[in-house]
C-alpha positions as CSV (number, residue, x, y, z in Angstrom):
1,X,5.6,47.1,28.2
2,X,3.6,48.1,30.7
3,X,4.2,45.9,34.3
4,X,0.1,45.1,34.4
5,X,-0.4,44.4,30.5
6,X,2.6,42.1,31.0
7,X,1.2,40.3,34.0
8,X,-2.4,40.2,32.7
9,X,-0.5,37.8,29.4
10,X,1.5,36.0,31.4
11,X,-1.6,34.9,33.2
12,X,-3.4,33.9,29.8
13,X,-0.6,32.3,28.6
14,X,-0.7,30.1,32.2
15,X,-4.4,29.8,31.8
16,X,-4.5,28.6,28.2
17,X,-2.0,25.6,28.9
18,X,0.7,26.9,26.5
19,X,4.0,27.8,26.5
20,X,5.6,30.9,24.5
21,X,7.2,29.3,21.2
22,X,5.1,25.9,21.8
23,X,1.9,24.2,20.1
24,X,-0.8,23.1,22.9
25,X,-0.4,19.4,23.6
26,X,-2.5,17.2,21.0
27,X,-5.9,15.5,22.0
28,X,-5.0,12.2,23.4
29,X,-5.6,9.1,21.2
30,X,-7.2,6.0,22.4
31,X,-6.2,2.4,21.3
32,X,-8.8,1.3,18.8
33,X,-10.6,-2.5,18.1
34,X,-11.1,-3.4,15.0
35,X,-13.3,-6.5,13.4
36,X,-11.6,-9.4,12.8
37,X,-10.5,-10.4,9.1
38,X,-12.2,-13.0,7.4
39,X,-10.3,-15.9,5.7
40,X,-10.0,-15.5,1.9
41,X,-8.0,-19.1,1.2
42,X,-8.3,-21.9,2.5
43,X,-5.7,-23.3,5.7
44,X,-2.4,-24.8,4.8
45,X,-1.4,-27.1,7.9
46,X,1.8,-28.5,9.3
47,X,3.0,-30.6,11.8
48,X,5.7,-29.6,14.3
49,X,7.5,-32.1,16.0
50,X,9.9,-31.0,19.0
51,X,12.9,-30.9,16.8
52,X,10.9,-27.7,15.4
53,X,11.3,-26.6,11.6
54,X,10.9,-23.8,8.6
55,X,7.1,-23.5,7.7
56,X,6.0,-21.4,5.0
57,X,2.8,-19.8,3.7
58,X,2.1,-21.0,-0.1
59,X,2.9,-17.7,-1.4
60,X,6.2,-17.6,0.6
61,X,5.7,-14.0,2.5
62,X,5.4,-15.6,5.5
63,X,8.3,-18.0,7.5
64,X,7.2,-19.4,10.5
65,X,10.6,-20.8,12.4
66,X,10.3,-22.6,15.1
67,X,13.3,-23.6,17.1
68,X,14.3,-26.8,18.6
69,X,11.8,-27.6,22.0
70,X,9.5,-24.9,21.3
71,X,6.7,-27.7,21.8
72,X,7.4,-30.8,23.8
73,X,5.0,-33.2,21.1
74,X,4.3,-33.4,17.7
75,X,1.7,-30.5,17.3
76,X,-0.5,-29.5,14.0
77,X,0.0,-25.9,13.3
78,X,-1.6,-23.6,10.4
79,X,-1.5,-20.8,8.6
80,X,-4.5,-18.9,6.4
81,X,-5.1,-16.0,4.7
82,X,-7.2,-13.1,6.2
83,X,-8.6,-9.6,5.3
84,X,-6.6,-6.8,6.5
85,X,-8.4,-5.4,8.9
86,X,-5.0,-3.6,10.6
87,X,-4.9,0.3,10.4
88,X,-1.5,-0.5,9.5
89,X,-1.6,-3.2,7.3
90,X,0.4,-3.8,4.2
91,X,0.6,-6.4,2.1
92,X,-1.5,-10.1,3.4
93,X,-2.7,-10.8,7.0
94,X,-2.4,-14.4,8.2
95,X,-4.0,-16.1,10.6
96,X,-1.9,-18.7,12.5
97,X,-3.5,-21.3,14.3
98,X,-4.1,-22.9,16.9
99,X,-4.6,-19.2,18.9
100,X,-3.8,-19.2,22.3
101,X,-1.1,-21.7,21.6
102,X,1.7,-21.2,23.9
103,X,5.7,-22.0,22.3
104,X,8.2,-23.2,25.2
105,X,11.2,-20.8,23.2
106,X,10.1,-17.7,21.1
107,X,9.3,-18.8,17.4
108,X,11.0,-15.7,14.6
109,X,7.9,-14.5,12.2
110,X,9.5,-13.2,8.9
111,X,7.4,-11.1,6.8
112,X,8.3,-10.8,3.0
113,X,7.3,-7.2,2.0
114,X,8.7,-7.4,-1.8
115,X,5.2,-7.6,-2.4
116,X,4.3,-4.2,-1.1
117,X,7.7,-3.0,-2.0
118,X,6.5,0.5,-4.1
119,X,4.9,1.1,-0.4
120,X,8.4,1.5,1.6
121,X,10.1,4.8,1.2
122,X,11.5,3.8,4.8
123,X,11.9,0.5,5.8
124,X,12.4,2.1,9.3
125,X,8.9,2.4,9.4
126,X,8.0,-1.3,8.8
127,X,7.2,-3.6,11.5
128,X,4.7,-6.2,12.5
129,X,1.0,-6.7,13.8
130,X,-1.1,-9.0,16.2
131,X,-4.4,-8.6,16.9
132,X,-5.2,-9.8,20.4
133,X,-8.4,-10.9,21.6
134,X,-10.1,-7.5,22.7
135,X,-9.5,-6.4,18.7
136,X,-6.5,-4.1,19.5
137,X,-3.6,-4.3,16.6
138,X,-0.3,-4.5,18.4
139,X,3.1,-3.7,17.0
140,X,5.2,-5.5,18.3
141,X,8.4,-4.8,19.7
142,X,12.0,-4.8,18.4
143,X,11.5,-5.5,14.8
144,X,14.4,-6.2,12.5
145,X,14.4,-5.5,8.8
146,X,16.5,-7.2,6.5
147,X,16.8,-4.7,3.5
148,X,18.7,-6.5,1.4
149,X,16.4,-9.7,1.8
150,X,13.4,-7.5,2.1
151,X,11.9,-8.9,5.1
152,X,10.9,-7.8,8.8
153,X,11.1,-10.3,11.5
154,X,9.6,-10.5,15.3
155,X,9.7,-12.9,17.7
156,X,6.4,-14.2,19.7
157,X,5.9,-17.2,22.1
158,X,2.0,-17.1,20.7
159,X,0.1,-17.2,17.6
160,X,-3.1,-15.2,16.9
161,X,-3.8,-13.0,13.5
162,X,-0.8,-11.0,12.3
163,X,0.4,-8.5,9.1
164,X,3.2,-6.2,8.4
165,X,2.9,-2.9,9.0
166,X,4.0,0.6,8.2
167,X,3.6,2.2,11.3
168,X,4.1,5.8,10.0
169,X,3.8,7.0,6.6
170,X,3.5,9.7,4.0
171,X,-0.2,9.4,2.6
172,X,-1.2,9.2,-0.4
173,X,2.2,7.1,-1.0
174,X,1.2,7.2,-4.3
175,X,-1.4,8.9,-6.6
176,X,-2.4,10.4,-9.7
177,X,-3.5,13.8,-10.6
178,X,-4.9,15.8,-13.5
179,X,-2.8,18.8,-14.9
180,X,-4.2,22.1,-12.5
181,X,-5.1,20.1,-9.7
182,X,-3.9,19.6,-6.2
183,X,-2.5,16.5,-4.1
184,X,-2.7,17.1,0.4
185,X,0.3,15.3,1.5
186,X,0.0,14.3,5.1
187,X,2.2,12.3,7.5
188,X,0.7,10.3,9.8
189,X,1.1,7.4,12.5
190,X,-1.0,4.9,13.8
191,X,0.2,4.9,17.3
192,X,-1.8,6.8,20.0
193,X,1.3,8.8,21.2
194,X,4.9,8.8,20.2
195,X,6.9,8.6,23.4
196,X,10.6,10.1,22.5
197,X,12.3,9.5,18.7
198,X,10.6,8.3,15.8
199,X,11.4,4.4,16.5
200,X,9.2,1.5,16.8
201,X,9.1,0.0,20.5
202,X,11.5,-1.4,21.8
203,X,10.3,-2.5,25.1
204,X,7.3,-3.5,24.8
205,X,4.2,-4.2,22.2
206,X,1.7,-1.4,21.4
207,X,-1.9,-1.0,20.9
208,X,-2.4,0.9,17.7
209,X,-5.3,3.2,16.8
210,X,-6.5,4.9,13.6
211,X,-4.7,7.3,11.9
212,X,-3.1,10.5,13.1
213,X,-1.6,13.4,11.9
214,X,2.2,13.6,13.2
215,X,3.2,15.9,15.4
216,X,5.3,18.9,13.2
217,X,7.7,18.5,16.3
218,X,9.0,15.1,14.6
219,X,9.6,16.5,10.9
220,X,12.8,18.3,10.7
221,X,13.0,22.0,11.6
222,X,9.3,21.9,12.4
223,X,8.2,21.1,8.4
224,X,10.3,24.6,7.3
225,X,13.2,25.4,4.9
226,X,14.2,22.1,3.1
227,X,12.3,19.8,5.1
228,X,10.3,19.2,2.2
229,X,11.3,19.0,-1.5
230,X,9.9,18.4,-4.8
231,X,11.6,16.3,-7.6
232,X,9.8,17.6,-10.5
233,X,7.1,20.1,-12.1
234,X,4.9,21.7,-10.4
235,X,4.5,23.6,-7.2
236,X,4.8,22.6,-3.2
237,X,3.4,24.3,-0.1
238,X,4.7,22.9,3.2
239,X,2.8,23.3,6.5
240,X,4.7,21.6,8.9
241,X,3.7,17.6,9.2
242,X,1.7,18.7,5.9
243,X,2.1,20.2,2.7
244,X,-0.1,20.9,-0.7
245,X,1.5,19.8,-4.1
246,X,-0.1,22.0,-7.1
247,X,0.1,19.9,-10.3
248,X,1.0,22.7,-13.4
249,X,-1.8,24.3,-15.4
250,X,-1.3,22.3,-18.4
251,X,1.3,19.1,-19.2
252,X,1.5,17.2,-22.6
253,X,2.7,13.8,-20.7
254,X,1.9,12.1,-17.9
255,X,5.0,12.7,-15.4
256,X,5.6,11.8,-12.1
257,X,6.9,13.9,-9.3
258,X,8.3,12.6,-5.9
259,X,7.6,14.6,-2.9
260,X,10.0,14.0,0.1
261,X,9.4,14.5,3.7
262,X,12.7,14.9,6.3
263,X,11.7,13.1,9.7
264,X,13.3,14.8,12.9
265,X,16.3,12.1,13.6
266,X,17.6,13.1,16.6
267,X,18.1,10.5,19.6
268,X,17.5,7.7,16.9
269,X,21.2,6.7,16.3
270,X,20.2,4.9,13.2
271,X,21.2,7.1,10.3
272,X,21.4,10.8,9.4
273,X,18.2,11.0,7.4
274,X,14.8,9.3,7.5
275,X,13.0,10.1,4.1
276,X,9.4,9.6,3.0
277,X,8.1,9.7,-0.1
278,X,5.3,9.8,-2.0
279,X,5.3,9.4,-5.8
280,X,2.4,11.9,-7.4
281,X,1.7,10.8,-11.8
282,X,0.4,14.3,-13.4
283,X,-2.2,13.6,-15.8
284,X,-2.7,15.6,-19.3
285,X,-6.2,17.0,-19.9
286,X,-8.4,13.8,-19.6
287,X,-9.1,12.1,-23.1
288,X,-11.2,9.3,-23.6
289,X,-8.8,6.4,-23.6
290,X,-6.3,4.1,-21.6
291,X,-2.4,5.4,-20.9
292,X,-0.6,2.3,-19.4
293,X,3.1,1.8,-19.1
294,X,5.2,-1.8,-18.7
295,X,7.9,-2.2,-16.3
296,X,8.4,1.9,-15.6
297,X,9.0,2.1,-19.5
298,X,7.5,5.3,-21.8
299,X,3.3,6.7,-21.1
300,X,1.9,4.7,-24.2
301,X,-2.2,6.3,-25.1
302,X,-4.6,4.2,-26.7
303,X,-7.8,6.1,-27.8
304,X,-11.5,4.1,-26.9
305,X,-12.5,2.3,-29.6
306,X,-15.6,4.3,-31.2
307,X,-18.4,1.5,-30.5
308,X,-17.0,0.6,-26.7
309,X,-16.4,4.3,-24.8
310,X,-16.4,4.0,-21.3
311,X,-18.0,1.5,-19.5
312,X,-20.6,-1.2,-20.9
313,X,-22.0,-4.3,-19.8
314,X,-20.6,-6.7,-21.1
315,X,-23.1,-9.2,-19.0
316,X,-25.4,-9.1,-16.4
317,X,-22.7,-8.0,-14.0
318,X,-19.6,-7.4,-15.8
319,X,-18.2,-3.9,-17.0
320,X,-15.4,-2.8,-19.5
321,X,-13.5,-0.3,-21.1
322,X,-11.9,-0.9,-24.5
323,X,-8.9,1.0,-26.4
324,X,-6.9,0.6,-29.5
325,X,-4.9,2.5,-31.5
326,X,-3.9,1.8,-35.1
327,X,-0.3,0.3,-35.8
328,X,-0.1,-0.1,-31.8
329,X,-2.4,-2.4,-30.3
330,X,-5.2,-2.7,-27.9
331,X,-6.8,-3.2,-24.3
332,X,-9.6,-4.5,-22.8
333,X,-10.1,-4.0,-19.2
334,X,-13.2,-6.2,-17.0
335,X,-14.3,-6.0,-13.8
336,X,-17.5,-6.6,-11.5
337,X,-18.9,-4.0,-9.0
338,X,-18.9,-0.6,-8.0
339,X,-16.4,2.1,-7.3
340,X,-13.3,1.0,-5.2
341,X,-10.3,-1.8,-5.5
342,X,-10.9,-5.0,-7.0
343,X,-7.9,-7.3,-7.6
344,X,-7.3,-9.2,-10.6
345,X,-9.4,-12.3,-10.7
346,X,-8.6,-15.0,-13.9
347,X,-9.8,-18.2,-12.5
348,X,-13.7,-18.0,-13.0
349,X,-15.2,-18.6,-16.1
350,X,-15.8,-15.9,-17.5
351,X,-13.3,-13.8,-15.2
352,X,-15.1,-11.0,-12.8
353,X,-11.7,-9.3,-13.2
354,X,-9.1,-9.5,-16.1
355,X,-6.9,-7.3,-18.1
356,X,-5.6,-8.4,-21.9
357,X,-3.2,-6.4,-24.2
358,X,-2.4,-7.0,-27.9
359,X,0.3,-4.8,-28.4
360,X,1.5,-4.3,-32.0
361,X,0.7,-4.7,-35.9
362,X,0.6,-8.5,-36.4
363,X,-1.1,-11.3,-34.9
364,X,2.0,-13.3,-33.7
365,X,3.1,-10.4,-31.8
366,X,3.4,-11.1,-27.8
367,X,0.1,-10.6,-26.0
368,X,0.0,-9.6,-22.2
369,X,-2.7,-11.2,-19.3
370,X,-3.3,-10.4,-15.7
371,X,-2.2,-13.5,-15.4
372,X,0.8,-15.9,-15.2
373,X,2.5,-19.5,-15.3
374,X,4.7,-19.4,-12.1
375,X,6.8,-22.4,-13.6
376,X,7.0,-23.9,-17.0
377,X,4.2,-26.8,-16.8
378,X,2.7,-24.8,-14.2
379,X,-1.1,-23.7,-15.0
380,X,-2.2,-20.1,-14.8
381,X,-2.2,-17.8,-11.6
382,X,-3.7,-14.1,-11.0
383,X,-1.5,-11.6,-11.4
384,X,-0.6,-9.3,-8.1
385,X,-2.0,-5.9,-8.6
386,X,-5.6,-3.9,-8.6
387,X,-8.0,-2.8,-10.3
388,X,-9.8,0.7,-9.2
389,X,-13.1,2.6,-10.1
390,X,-12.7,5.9,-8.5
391,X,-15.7,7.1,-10.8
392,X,-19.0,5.2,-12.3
393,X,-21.6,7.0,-13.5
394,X,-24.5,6.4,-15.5
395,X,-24.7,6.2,-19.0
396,X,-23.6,9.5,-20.7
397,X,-21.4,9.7,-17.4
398,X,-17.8,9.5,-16.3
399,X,-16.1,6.4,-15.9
400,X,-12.8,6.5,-14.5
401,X,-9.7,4.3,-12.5
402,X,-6.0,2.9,-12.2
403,X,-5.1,-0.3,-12.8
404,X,-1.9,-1.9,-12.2
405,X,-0.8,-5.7,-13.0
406,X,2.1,-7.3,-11.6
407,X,3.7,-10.1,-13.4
408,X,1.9,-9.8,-16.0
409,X,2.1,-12.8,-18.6
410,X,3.9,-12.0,-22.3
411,X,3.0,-15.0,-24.5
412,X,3.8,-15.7,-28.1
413,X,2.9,-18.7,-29.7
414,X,1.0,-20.0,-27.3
415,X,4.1,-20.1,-25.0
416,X,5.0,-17.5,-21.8
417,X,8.1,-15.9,-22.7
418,X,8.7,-13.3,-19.6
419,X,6.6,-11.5,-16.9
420,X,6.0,-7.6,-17.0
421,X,4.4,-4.9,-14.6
422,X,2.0,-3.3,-16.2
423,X,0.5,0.2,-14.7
424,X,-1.8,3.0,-16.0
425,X,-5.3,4.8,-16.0
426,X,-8.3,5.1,-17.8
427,X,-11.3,7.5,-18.7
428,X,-14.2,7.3,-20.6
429,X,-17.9,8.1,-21.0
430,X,-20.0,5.5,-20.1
431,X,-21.9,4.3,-22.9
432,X,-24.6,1.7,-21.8
């Protein structure tokens, strides 16, 4: 090459910032605030006296342990239920009051995350949130998840609003798509820079902002070769800290595919590989109708019943979609609103939100609720779980969602016999 050609792209390569064989350094990322949750129950107090104690929120995801001269007097404490307003978030935000209060010896918050379980390809990537009082989500330093118990635990001298959080992840974690469509898969983080391995801090608490592609640096050999792999039909582009999963042309079933993701481990110590993974459901050619499943079991198709396609009003405010098919059973989905996630809602009169199954030929055959009896003279709870509109249109229209109930009630007689997950989707034409 020529000694003046060569000098002349040396120079642009100077200019420009870059480095042969290297990607120019990302935009920086600011910390972000974000609003502050509102309640959505009601505040369960406690008081602490010095000798400290085990405190726990009614649904048991939360532990508050506070050891022995953490406060010098007896001193009310609480904790309530908040929106999830962490970029992070999974699973409930709490609110634990009084804020400001200061502990004498560190108090160990445990997070349950069964709930969010489907969520946590990695439980390397779980840890837990406060937000302070400029709106910044933290996460806090030196987690330690308990996989077998399914928890993650921090320590904190203070109490403000906190959530656990997956601080990277695989997006969507989970999805469906029809046959001859495509899914982007994208890994991001929620931290404004990622300062050596892919590990949570360890020295001290960070401000976390929206989410971020990751760097292709921190997926293993760059996103090539078998950094990426698909369990399943189908077809799987990779582009580094990306990649673009092609759903067949035609399916008779629905079927669901896993997409792994290799993170970059080196420097981590922990373990040879850290895996992500998102689960992707390939739909057949949309029918009019419900396909559900119970506890991971067989795709079972109902067919909408001829007078009740789609969505109709079933009041003022409520919607619906009905199926049944002969010999098998039958659905009824409710809800209120527009498109997005509503959960399951059983204890208004009538119910904004509510799922009911009659599965089988004959009437004495078990029936399933979004709804439950957590004990056996116990009255009925909501069932965990969502319902989602992704599409509401008007009448002659699409209507369209997931749904997915978790412990589910199976009664018989009059009695609850079990509990059951229930999951599926649904498509109609709205009729009125």
């Amino acid at each position: 090459m020529n000694r003046f050609f060569l000098f002349v792209l040396l120079a642009l390569i100077g200019l420009s910032g870059c480095k042969p064989g290297h990607s120019p350094e990302p935009e920086p990322v600011e910390p972000v605030s974000f609003p502050v949750g509102n309640p959505t129950a009601a505040q369960t107090t406690f008081t602490v006296t010095p000798a400290g104690g085990t405190f726990s929120s009614p649904d048991q995801t939360l532990k508050i342990t506070i050891p022995a001269g953490a406060v010098s007097t007896n001193t009310q404490i609480s904790i309530q239920p908040i929106e999830n307003t962490c970029p992070a978030g999974a699973g409930q935000g709490f609110r634990l009051l009084p804020h400001g209060i200061q502990f004498a010896k560190p108090v160990t918050l445990t997070f349950s995350y069964q709930p969010f379980e489907q969520q946590v390809s990695m439980a390397e990537a779980l840890g837990v949130a406060y937000q302070d009082d400029k709106g910044l989500w933290r996460l806090v330093a030196r987690p330690v998840v308990n996989e077998a118990a399914k928890t993650v635990s921090v320590t904190t001298t203070h109490f403000s609003d906190w959530i656990a959080a997956l601080w990277y992840q695989l997006i969507p974690q989970s999805t469906m798509v029809a046959a001859g469509n495509f899914v982007e898969l994208r890994v991001i983080t929620f931290l404004p820079d990622l300062l050596g391995p892919l590990a949570p801090p360890t020295t001290e608490d960070r401000a976390m902002s929206n989410a971020r592609d990751l760097e292709a640096e921190y997926i293993k050999n760059n996103g090539k070769g078998d950094a990426w792999r698909l369990g399943g039909v189908g077809r799987l582009s990779p582009a580094g800290a990306s990649a673009i999963y092609t759903a067949p042309a035609s399916i008779d079933k629905p079927t669901t595919v896993n997409v792994t993701v290799e993170l970059n481990t080196r420097g981590t110590n922990v373990k040879d590989k850290y895996l992500l993974v998102s689960s992707i459901t390939v739909l057949p050619q949309k029918k009019a109708g419900i396909t559900f499943r119970i506890d991971g079991g067989p795709w079972q198709f109902l067919p909408c019943v001829t007078d009740y396609i789609g969505g109709r009003i079933v009041n003022s405010t409520h919607y619906g979609i009905g199926a049944q098919k002969e010999g098998v059973g039958a659905i009824d989905i409710y809800w209120m609103g527009g498109v997005g996630e509503h959960p399951w809602d059983t204890q208004q009169n009538p119910p904004p939100e509510h799922l009911t199954t009659f599965l089988g030929a004959t009437p004495d055959h078990p029936f399933f609720e979004s709804s439950y009896k957590p004990g056996p003279n116990a009255d009925l709870v909501t069932s965990g779980g969502t319902i989602t509109i992704e599409k509401l249109g008007n009448v002659g229209e699409e209507i369209s969602g997931k749904f997915s109930v978790k412990k589910a009630g199976v009664f018989a007689a009059g009695q609850q016999i079990r509990t059951v997950n229930i999951e599926g989707f649904f498509y109609g034409l709205r009729a009125n």
